[in-house]
N, CA and C atoms as a LAMMPS dump frame, in Angstrom:
ITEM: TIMESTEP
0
ITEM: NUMBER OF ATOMS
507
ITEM: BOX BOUNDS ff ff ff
-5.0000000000000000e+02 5.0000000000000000e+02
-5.0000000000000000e+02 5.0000000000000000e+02
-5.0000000000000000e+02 5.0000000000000000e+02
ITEM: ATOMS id mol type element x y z
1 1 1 N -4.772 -4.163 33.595
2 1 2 C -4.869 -5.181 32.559
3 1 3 C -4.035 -4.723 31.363
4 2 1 N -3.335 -5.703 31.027
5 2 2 C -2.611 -5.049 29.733
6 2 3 C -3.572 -5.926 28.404
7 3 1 N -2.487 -4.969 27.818
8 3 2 C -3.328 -5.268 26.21
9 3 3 C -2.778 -6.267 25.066
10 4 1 N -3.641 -7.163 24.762
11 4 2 C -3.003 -8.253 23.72
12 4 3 C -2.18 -7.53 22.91
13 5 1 N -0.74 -8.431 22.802
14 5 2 C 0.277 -7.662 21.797
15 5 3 C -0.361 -8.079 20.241
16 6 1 N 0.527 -7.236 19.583
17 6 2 C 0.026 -7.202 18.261
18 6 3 C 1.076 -8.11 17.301
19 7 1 N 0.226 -8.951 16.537
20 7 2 C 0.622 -9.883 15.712
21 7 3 C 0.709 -9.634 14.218
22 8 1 N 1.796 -9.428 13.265
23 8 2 C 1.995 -9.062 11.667
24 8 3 C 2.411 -10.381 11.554
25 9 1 N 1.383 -10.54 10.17
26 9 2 C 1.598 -11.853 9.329
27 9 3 C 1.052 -11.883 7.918
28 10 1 N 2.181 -12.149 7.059
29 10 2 C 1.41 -12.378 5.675
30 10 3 C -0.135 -12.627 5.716
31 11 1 N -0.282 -12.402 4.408
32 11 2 C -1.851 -12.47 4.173
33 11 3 C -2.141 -13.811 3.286
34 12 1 N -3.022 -14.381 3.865
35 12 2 C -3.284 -16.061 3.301
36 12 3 C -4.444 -15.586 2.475
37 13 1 N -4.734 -16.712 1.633
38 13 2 C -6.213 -16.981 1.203
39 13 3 C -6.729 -16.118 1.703
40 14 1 N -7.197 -16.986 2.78
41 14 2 C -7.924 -17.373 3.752
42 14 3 C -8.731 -16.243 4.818
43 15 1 N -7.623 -14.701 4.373
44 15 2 C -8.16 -13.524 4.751
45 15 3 C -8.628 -12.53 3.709
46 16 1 N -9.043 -13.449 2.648
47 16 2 C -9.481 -11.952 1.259
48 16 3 C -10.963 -11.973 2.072
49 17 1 N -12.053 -12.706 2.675
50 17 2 C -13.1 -12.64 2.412
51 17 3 C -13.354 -11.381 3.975
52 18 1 N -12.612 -11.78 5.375
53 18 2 C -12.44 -10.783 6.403
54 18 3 C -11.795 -9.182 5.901
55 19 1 N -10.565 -9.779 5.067
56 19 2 C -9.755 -8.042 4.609
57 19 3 C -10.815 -7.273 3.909
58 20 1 N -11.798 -8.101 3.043
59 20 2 C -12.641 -6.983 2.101
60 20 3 C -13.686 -6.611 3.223
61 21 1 N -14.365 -7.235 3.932
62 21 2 C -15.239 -6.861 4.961
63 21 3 C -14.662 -5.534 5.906
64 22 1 N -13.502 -6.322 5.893
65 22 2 C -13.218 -4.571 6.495
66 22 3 C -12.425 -3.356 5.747
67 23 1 N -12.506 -3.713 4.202
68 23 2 C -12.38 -2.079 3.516
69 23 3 C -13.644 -1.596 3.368
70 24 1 N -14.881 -2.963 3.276
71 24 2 C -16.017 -2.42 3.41
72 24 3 C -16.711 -1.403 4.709
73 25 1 N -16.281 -1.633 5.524
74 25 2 C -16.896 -1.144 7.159
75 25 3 C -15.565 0.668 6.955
76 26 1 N -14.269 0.43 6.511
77 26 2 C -13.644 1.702 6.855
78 26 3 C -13.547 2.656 5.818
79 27 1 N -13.642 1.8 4.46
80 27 2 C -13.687 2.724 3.022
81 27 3 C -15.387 3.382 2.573
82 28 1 N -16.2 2.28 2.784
83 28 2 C -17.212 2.498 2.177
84 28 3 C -17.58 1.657 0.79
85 29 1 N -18.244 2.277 -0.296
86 29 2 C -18.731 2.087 -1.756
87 29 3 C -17.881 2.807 -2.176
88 30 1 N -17.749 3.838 -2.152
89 30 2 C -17.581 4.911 -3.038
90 30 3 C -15.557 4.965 -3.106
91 31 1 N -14.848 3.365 -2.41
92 31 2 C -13.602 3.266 -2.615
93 31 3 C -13.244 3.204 -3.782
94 32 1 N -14.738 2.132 -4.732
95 32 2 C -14.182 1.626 -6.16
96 32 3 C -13.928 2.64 -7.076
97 33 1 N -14.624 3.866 -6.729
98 33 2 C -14.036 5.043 -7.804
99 33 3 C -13.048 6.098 -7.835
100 34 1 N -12.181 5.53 -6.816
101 34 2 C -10.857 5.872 -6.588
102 34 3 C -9.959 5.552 -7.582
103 35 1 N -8.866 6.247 -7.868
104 35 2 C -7.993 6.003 -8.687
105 35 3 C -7.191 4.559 -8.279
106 36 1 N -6.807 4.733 -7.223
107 36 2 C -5.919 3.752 -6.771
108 36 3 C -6.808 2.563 -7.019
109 37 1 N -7.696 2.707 -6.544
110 37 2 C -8.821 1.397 -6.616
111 37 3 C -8.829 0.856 -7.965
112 38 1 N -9.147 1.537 -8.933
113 38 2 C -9.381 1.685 -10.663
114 38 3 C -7.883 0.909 -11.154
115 39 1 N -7.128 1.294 -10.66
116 39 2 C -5.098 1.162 -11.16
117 39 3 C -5.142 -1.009 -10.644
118 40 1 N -5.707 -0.834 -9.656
119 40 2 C -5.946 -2.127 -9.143
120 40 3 C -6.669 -3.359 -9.827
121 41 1 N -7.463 -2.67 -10.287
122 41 2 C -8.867 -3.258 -10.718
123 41 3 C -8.39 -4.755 -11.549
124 42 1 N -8.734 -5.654 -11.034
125 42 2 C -8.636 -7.093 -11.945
126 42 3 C -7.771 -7.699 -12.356
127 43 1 N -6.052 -6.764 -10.95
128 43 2 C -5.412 -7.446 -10.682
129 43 3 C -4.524 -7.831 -9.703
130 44 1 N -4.289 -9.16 -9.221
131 44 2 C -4.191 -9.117 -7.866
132 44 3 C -3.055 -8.431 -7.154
133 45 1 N -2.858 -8.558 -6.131
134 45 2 C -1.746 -7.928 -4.711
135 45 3 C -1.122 -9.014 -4.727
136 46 1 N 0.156 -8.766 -4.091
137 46 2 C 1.265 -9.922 -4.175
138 46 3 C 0.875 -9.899 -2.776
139 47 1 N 0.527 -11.639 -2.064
140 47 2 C 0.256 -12.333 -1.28
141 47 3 C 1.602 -12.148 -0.193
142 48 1 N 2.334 -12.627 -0.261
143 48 2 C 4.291 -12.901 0.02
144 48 3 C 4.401 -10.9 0.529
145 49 1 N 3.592 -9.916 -0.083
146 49 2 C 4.086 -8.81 0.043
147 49 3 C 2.886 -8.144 0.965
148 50 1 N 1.664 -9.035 0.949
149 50 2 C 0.543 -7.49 1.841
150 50 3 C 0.633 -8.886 3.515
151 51 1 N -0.052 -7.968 4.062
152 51 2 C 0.253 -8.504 5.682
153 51 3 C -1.02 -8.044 6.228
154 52 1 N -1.38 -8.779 7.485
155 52 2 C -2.216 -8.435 8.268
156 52 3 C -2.146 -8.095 9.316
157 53 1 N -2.625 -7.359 10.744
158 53 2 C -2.391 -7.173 11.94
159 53 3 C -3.946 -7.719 12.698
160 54 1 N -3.175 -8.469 13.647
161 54 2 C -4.335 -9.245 14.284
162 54 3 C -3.839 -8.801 15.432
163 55 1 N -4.704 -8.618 16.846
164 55 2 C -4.834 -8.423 18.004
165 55 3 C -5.475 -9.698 18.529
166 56 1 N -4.594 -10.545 19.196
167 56 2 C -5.391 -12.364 19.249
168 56 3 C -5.686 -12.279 18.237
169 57 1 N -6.524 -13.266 17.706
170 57 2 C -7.641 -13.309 16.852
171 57 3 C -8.413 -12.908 16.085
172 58 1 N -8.369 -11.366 16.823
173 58 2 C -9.114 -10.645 16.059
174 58 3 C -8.246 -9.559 14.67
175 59 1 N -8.354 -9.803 13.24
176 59 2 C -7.945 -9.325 12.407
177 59 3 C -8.107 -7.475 12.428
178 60 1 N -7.192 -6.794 12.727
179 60 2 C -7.602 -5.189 13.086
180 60 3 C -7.309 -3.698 12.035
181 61 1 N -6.136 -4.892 10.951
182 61 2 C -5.471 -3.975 9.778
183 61 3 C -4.719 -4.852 8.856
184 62 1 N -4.603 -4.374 7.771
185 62 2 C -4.316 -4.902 6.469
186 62 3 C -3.629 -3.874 5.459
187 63 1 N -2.749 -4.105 5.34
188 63 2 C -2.038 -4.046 4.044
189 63 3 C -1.709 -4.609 2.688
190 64 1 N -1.662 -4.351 1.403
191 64 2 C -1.036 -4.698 0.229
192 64 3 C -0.495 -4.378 -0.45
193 65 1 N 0.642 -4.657 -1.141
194 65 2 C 1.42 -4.38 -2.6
195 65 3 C 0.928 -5.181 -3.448
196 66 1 N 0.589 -4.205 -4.54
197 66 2 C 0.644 -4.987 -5.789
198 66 3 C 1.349 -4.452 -6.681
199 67 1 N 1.887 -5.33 -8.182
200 67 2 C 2.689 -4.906 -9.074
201 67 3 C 2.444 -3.834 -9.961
202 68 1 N 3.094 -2.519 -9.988
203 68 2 C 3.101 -1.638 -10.989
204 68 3 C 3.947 -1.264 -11.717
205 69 1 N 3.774 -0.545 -12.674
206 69 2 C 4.965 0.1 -13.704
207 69 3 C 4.872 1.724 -13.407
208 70 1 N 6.182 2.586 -13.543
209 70 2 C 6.005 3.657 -13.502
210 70 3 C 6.474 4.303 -14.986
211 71 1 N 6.063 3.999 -16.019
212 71 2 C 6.695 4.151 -17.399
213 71 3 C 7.031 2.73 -17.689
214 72 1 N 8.508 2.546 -17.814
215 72 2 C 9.075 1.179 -17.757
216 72 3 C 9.786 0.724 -16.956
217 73 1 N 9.848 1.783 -16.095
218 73 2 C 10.602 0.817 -14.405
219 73 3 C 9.463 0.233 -13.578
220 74 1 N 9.829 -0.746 -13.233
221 74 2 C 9.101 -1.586 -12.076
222 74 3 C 9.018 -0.723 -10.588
223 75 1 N 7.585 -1.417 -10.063
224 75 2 C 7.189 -0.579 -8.61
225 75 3 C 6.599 -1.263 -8.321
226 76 1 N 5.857 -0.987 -6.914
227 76 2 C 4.845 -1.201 -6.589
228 76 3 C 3.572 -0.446 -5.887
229 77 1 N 2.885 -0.674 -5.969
230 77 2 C 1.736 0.343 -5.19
231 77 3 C 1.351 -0.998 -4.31
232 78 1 N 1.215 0.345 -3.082
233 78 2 C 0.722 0.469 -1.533
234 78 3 C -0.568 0.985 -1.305
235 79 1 N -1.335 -0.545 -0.972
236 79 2 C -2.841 0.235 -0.804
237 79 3 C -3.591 -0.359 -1.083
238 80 1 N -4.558 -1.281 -0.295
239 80 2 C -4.967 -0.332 0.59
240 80 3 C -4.086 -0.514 1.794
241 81 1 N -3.987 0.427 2.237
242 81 2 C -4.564 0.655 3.986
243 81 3 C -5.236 0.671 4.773
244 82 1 N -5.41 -0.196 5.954
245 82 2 C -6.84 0.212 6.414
246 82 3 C -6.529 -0.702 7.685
247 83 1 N -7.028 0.058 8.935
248 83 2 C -7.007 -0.064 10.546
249 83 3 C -8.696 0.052 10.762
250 84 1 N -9.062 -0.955 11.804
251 84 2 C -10.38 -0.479 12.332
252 84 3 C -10.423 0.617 12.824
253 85 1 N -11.368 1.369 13.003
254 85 2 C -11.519 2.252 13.443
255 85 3 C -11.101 2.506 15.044
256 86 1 N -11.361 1.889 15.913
257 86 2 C -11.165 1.291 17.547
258 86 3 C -9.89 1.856 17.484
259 87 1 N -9.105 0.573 16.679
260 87 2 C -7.684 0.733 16.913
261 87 3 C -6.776 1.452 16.679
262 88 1 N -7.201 2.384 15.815
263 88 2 C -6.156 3.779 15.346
264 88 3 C -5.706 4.437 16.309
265 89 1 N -4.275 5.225 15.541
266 89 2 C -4.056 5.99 16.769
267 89 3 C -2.605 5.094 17.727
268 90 1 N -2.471 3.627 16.983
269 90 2 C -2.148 2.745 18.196
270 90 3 C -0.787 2.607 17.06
271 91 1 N -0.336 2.949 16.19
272 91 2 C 0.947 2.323 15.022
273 91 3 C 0.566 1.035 14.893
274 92 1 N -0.286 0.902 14.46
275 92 2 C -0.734 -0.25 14.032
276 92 3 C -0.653 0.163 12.626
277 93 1 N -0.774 1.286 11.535
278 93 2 C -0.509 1.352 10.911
279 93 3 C 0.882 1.668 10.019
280 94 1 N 1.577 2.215 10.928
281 94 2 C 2.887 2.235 10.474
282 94 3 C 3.805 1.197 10.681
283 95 1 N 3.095 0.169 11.677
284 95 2 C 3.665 -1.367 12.163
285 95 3 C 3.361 -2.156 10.568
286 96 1 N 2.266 -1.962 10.166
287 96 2 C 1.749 -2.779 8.586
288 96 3 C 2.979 -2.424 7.443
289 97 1 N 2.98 -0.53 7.555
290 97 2 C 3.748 -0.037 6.126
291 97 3 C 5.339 -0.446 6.481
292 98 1 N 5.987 -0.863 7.682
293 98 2 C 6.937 -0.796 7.911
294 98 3 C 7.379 -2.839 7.493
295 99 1 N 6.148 -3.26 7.937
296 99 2 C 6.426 -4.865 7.151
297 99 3 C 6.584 -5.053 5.436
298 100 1 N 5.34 -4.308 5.157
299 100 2 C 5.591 -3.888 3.702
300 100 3 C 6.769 -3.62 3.079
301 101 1 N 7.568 -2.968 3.578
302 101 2 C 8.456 -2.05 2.859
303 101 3 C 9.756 -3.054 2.653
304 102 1 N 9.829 -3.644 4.215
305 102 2 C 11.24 -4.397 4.481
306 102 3 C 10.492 -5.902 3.816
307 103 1 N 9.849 -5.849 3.415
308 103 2 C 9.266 -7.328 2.91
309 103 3 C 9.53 -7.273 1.241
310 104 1 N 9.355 -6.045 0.668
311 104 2 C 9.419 -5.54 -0.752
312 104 3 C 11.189 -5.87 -1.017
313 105 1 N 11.853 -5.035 0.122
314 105 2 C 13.319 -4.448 -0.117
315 105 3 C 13.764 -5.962 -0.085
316 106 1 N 13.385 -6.899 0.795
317 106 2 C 13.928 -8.171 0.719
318 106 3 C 14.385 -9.24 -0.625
319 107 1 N 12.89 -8.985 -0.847
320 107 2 C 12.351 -9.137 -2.29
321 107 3 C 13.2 -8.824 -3.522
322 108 1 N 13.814 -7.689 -3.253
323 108 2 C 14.798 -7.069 -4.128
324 108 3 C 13.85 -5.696 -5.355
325 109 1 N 12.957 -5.292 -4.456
326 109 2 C 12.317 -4.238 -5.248
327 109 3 C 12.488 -3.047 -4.415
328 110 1 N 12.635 -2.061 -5.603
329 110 2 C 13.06 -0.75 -5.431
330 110 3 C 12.458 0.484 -5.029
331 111 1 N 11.262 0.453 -5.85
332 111 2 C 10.322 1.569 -5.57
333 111 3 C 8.728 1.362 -4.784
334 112 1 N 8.06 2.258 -4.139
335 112 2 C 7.052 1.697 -4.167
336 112 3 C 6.205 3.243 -3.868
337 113 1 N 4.892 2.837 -4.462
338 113 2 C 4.175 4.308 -4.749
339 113 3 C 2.552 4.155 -3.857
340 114 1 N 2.304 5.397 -3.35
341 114 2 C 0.909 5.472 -2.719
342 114 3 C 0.454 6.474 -3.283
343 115 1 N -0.903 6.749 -2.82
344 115 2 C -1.742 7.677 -3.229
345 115 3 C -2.202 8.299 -1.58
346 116 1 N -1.873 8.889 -0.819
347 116 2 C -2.218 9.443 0.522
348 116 3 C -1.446 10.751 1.242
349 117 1 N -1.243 10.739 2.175
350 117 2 C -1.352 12.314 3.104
351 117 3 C 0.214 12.243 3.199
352 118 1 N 1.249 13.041 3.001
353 118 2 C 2.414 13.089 3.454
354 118 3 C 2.841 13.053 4.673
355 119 1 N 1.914 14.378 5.396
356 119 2 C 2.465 14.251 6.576
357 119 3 C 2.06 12.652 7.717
358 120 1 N 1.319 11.879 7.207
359 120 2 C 1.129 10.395 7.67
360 120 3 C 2.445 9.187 7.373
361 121 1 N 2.231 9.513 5.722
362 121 2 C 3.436 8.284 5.249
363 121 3 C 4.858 8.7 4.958
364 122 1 N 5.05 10.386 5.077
365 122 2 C 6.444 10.678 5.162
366 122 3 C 6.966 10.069 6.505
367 123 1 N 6.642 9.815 7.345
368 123 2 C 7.582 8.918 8.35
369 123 3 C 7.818 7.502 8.309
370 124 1 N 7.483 6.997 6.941
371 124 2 C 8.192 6.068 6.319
372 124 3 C 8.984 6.028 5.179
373 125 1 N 9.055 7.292 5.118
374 125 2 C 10.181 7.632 4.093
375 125 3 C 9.419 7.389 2.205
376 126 1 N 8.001 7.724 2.35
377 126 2 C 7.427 8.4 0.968
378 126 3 C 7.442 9.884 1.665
379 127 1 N 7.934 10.225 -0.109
380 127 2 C 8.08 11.663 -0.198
381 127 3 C 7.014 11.97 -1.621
382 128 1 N 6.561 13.276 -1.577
383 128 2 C 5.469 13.724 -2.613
384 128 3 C 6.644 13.549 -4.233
385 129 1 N 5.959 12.832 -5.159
386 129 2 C 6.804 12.753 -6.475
387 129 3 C 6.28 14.358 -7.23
388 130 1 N 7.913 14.67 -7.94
389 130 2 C 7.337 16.156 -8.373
390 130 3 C 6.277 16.045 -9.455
391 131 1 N 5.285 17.147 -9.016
392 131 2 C 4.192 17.291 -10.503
393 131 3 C 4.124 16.551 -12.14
394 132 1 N 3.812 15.976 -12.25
395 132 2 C 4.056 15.802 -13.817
396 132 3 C 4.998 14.477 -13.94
397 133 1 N 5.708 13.809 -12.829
398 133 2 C 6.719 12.922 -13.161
399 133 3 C 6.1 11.746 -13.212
400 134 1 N 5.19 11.271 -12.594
401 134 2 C 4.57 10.005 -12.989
402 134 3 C 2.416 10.979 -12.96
403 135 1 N 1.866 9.725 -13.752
404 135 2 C 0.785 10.096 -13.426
405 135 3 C -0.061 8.899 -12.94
406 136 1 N -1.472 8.968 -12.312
407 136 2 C -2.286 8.301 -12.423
408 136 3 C -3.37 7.931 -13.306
409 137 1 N -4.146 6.804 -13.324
410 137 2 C -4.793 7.058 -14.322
411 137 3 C -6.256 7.764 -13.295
412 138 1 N -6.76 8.182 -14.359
413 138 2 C -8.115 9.247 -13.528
414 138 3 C -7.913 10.119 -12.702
415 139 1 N -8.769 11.294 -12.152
416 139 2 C -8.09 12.105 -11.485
417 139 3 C -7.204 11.753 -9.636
418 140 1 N -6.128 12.576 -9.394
419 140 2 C -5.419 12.271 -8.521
420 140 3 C -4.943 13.8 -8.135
421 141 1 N -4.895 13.975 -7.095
422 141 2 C -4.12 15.114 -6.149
423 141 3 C -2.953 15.077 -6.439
424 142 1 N -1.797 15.47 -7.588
425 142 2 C -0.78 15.763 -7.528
426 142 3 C 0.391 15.989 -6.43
427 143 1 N -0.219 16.403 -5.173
428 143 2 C 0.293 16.41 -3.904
429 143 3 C 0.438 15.237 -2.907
430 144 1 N -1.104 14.441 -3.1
431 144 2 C -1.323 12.802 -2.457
432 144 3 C -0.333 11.797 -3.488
433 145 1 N 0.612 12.327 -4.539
434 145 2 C 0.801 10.545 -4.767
435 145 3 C 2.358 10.989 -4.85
436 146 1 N 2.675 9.418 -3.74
437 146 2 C 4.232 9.752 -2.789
438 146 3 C 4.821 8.479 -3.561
439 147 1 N 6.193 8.388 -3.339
440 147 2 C 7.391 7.276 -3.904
441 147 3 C 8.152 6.767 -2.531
442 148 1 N 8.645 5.886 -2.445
443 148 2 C 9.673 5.644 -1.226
444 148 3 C 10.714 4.735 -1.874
445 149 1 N 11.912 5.278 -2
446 149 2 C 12.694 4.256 -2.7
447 149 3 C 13.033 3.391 -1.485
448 150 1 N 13.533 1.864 -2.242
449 150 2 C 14.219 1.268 -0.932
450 150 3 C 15.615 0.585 -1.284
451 151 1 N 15.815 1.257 -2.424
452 151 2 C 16.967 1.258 -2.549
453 151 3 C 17.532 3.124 -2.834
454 152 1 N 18.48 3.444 -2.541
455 152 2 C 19.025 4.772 -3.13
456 152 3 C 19.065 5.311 -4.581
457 153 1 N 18.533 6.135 -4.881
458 153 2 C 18.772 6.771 -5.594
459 153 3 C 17.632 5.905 -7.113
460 154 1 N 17.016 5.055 -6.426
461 154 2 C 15.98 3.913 -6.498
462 154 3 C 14.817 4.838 -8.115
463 155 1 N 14.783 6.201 -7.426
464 155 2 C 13.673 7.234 -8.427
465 155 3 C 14.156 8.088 -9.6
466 156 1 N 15.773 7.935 -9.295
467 156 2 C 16.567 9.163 -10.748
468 156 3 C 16.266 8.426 -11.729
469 157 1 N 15.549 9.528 -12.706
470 157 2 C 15.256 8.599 -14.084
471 157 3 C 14.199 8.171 -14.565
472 158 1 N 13.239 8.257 -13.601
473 158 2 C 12.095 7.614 -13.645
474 158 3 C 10.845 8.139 -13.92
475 159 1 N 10.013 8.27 -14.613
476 159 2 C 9.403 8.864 -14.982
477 159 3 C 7.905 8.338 -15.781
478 160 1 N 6.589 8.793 -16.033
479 160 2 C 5.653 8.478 -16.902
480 160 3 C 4.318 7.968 -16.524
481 161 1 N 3.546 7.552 -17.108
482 161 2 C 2.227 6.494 -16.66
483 161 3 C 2.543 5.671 -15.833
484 162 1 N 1.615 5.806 -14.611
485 162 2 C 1.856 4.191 -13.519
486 162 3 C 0.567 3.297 -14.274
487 163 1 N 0.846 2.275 -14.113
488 163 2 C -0.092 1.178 -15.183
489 163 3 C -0.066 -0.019 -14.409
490 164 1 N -0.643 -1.155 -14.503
491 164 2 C -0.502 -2.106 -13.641
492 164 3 C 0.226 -2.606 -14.59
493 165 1 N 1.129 -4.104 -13.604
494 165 2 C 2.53 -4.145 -14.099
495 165 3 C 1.774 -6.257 -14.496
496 166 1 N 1.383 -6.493 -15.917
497 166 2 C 0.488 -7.374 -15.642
498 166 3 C 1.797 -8.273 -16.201
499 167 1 N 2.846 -8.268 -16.137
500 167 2 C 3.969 -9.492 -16.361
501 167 3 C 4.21 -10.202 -15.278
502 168 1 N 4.114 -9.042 -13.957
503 168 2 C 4.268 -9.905 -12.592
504 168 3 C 3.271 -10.221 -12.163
505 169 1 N 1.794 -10.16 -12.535
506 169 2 C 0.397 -10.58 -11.827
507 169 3 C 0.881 -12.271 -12.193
Protein backbone atom coordinates (compact mmCIF):
# COMPACT_ATOMS: atom_id res chain seq x y z
CA UNK A 1 0.00 0.00 0.00
CA UNK A 2 1.46 3.24 -0.67
CA UNK A 3 1.11 6.34 1.14
CA UNK A 4 -1.11 9.47 0.44
CA UNK A 5 1.22 12.07 -1.18
CA UNK A 6 1.69 15.14 0.58
CA UNK A 7 -0.12 18.33 -0.17
CA UNK A 8 1.53 22.27 0.65
CA UNK A 9 -0.91 25.00 0.57
CA UNK A 10 -1.23 28.44 1.86
CA UNK A 11 -2.92 28.89 5.00
CA UNK A 12 -6.67 30.15 4.82
CA UNK A 13 -8.85 31.45 7.53
CA UNK A 14 -10.23 28.69 7.75
CA UNK A 15 -7.14 26.75 9.34
CA UNK A 16 -6.28 29.19 12.46
CA UNK A 17 -8.82 27.23 14.60
CA UNK A 18 -7.14 23.28 13.41
CA UNK A 19 -3.30 25.05 13.21
CA UNK A 20 -3.75 26.25 16.97
CA UNK A 21 -5.17 22.82 18.02
CA UNK A 22 -2.26 21.44 16.88
CA UNK A 23 0.48 23.82 18.49
CA UNK A 24 -1.70 22.92 21.29
CA UNK A 25 -1.30 18.89 21.16
CA UNK A 26 2.83 19.43 19.99
CA UNK A 27 3.91 22.70 21.95
CA UNK A 28 1.93 22.50 24.99
CA UNK A 29 1.03 25.78 27.51
CA UNK A 30 4.11 26.60 28.39
CA UNK A 31 4.76 27.80 24.28
CA UNK A 32 3.27 31.30 25.33
CA UNK A 33 6.36 32.02 27.42
CA UNK A 34 8.65 31.63 24.80
CA UNK A 35 10.38 34.38 23.37
CA UNK A 36 9.43 33.78 19.94
CA UNK A 37 5.90 33.36 21.11
CA UNK A 38 6.10 36.86 23.23
CA UNK A 39 7.92 38.72 19.75
CA UNK A 40 4.55 37.42 18.14
CA UNK A 41 2.16 38.28 20.55
CA UNK A 42 -0.91 40.43 19.05
CA UNK A 43 0.40 40.30 15.83
CA UNK A 44 -0.56 38.48 13.01
CA UNK A 45 1.54 36.00 10.40
CA UNK A 46 1.38 36.88 6.86
CA UNK A 47 -1.38 34.51 5.45
CA UNK A 48 0.17 34.64 1.47
CA UNK A 49 3.54 33.55 3.52
CA UNK A 50 2.71 30.52 6.28
CA UNK A 51 1.46 27.14 4.58
CA UNK A 52 0.08 24.01 5.61
CA UNK A 53 0.84 20.25 4.94
CA UNK A 54 -2.08 18.03 4.64
CA UNK A 55 -1.86 14.24 4.01
CA UNK A 56 -5.58 13.90 2.15
CA UNK A 57 -7.42 15.68 4.43
CA UNK A 58 -5.87 15.32 7.14
CA UNK A 59 -3.92 18.71 8.21
CA UNK A 60 -0.26 17.17 9.59
CA UNK A 61 2.09 20.55 9.70
CA UNK A 62 2.10 24.17 9.61
CA UNK A 63 4.16 26.87 9.10
CA UNK A 64 4.36 30.85 9.45
CA UNK A 65 6.08 34.11 8.71
CA UNK A 66 5.35 36.97 10.26
CA UNK A 67 6.69 40.59 9.91
CA UNK A 68 9.80 41.67 11.82
CA UNK A 69 12.41 44.30 12.17
CA UNK A 70 15.97 43.55 12.91
CA UNK A 71 16.98 47.23 14.07
CA UNK A 72 15.72 48.99 10.92
CA UNK A 73 16.00 46.44 8.26
CA UNK A 74 13.03 44.44 7.46
CA UNK A 75 12.69 40.43 8.14
CA UNK A 76 10.81 38.02 8.96
CA UNK A 77 10.42 35.43 11.63
CA UNK A 78 9.78 31.72 11.11
CA UNK A 79 7.68 30.06 13.57
CA UNK A 80 6.00 28.28 14.48
CA UNK A 81 6.85 25.02 13.33
CA UNK A 82 5.14 22.22 14.02
CA UNK A 83 4.57 18.42 12.45
CA UNK A 84 2.35 15.88 14.28
CA UNK A 85 4.01 13.84 16.04
CA UNK A 86 3.13 10.40 13.75
CA UNK A 87 4.51 12.15 10.94
CA UNK A 88 7.99 13.30 11.73
CA UNK A 89 10.88 12.06 10.53
CA UNK A 90 9.03 12.11 6.96
CA UNK A 91 10.48 16.05 5.49
CA UNK A 92 7.47 17.11 6.02
CA UNK A 93 9.14 19.66 7.77
CA UNK A 94 11.69 20.85 5.63
CA UNK A 95 8.93 20.41 2.69
CA UNK A 96 6.94 23.49 4.93
CA UNK A 97 10.46 25.68 5.54
CA UNK A 98 11.37 25.16 1.96
CA UNK A 99 7.69 26.71 0.77
CA UNK A 100 8.29 29.41 3.20
CA UNK A 101 11.40 30.58 2.08
CA UNK A 102 10.76 30.49 -1.85
CA UNK A 103 7.33 32.07 -1.03
CA UNK A 104 9.15 35.06 1.07
CA UNK A 105 12.08 35.36 -1.79
CA UNK A 106 9.17 35.68 -4.32
CA UNK A 107 7.71 38.23 -2.36
CA UNK A 108 10.86 40.14 -2.66
CA UNK A 109 12.04 39.74 1.06
CA UNK A 110 15.41 39.27 2.15
CA UNK A 111 15.96 38.02 5.47
CA UNK A 112 14.28 35.72 7.61
CA UNK A 113 15.04 34.77 11.35
CA UNK A 114 14.21 31.64 13.73
CA UNK A 115 14.73 30.78 17.06
CA UNK A 116 15.76 26.75 16.84
CA UNK A 117 18.50 23.91 16.49
CA UNK A 118 21.10 24.51 13.70
CA UNK A 119 21.93 21.36 13.01
CA UNK A 120 17.89 20.90 11.88
CA UNK A 121 17.44 24.34 9.98
CA UNK A 122 21.05 24.72 8.71
CA UNK A 123 19.95 22.55 5.77
CA UNK A 124 17.97 25.31 4.74
CA UNK A 125 20.47 27.56 4.72
CA UNK A 126 19.88 29.44 8.46
CA UNK A 127 23.06 29.91 9.90
CA UNK A 128 23.60 30.86 13.86
CA UNK A 129 23.70 35.06 13.81
CA UNK A 130 26.99 36.13 15.68
CA UNK A 131 26.45 36.88 19.53
CA UNK A 132 25.31 40.27 20.21
CA UNK A 133 24.21 41.16 16.50
CA UNK A 134 20.59 41.08 16.80
CA UNK A 135 18.72 40.35 20.04
CA UNK A 136 15.53 38.95 21.29
CA UNK A 137 13.28 40.27 23.44
CA UNK A 138 13.37 38.02 26.81
CA UNK A 139 15.69 35.43 27.34
CA UNK A 140 17.05 33.45 24.15
CA UNK A 141 20.00 30.94 23.52
CA UNK A 142 22.38 33.04 21.68
CA UNK A 143 23.27 29.86 19.74
CA UNK A 144 19.27 28.93 18.81
CA UNK A 145 18.59 32.25 16.94
CA UNK A 146 19.59 31.63 13.08
CA UNK A 147 19.19 34.21 9.82
CA UNK A 148 18.83 32.81 6.22
CA UNK A 149 19.31 35.41 3.72
CA UNK A 150 17.46 34.97 0.45
CA UNK A 151 18.98 37.27 -1.14
CA UNK A 152 23.08 37.55 -0.94
CA UNK A 153 24.80 39.26 1.12
CA UNK A 154 20.97 39.97 2.38
CA UNK A 155 22.71 40.25 6.50
CA UNK A 156 26.00 42.77 5.96
CA UNK A 157 25.03 45.60 8.01
CA UNK A 158 22.52 44.50 9.92
CA UNK A 159 22.26 44.64 13.16
CA UNK A 160 20.09 45.39 16.72
CA UNK A 161 16.60 44.64 18.45
CA UNK A 162 14.26 42.20 16.48
CA UNK A 163 10.78 43.91 17.28
CA UNK A 164 7.68 43.17 15.50
CA UNK A 165 7.55 44.99 12.30
CA UNK A 166 3.83 46.61 13.03
CA UNK A 167 3.89 48.83 9.53
CA UNK A 168 3.46 45.54 7.67
CA UNK A 169 0.83 43.85 10.16
Amino acid sequence: MTEPSLTILPETADDAVPIERLHERTFGPGRYAKSAYRLREGMGHRLELSFTARIGTLLVGSVRLSPIRIGESKALLLGPLTVEPPFRERGIGHALIAHALAGAKTKGHRLVVLVGDEPYYGKAGFQRIPKGRATMPGPVDPARLLVCELADGAFEGVSGPIRPDWTAA
